[in-house]
N, C-alpha and C positions, 0 to 999 in steps of 0.2 A: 308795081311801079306807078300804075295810075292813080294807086289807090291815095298813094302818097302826093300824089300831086295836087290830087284833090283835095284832098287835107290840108293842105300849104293854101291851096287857094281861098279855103274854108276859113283859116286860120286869120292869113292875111284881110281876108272880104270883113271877120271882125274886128279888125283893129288892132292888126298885128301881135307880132309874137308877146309872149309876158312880159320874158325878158325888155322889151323897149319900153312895153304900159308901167310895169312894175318900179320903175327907175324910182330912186329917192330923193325927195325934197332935199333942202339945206334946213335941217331941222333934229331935234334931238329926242331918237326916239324913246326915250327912258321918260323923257317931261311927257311926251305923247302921252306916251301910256298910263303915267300916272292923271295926266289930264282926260283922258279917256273915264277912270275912276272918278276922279273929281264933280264932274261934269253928271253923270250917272249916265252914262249912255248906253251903260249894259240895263235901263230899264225896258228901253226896246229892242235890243239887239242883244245876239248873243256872241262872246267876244272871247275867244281865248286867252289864257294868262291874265283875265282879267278876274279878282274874286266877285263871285254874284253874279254877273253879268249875263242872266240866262233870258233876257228877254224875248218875246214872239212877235212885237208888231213892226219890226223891221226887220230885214235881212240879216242871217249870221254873218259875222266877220270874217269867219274861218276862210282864209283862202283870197282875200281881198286884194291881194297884190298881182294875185293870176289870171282877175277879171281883167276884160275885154271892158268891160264899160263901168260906168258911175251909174245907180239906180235906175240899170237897164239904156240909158242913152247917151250919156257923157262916156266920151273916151279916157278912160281910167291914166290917165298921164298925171305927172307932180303937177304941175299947173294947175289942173283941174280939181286935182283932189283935195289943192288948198279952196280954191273958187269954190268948190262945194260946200267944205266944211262951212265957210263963211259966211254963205248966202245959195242953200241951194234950191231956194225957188224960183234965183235968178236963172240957174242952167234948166229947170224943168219944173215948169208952174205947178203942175199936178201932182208932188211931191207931197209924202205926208210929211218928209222929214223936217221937223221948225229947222228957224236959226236958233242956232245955241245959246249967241254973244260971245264966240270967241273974240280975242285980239289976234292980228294977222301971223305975230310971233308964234301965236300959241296952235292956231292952224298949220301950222309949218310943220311944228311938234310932232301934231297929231297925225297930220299928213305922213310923217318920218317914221311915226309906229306903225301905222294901215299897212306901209310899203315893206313892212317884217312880214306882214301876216301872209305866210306862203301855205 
């Protein structure tokens, strides 16, 4: 029983459960995903469902809706994972990740697919 409570506490101390980080945008993850490809973001990342997308200088995608955070310090919430896509050297200067140049629509999108990737 303690073990478990530690866990909860563990759990909650990062940023609570998935289920509340994971929550989805108002956005269309089919556009995501294809804007996902468009974009080529699988040159740095590796990105399920996506063709090619086998990159190594950013973090795998696999599982991106289960994180606790955005690039290790953003709290993985819809809000944020639009703010990120859009500008994330605003959430964490030391970021390698560029801005892309999405339009805000289109971070929604994409936001709306990341929130698939269980």
């Amino acid at each position: 029983m303690r073990r478990a409570a530690a866990g909860l506490a563990l759990l909650l101390a990062c940023g609570g459960a998935p289920e509340t980080t994971a929550r989805r945008v108002d956005g269309d993850p089919g556009a995501g995903r294809a804007l996902v490809a468009a974009y080529q973001c699988g040159v740095c990342h590796e990105i399920p469902g996506v063709r090619g997308a086998r990159g190594v200088v950013g973090p795998p995608l696999t599982g991106f809706a289960r994180r606790a955070y955005i690039g290790g310090r953003v709290p993985n919430t819809p809000d944020n994972r639009v703010r990120w896509l859009l500008d994330p050297s605003a959430l964490a200067p030391e970021t390698a990740m560029p801005t892309i140049g999405l339009e805000e629509h289109e971070a929604r999108d994409v936001a709306a697919y990341l929130a698939t990737l269980r």
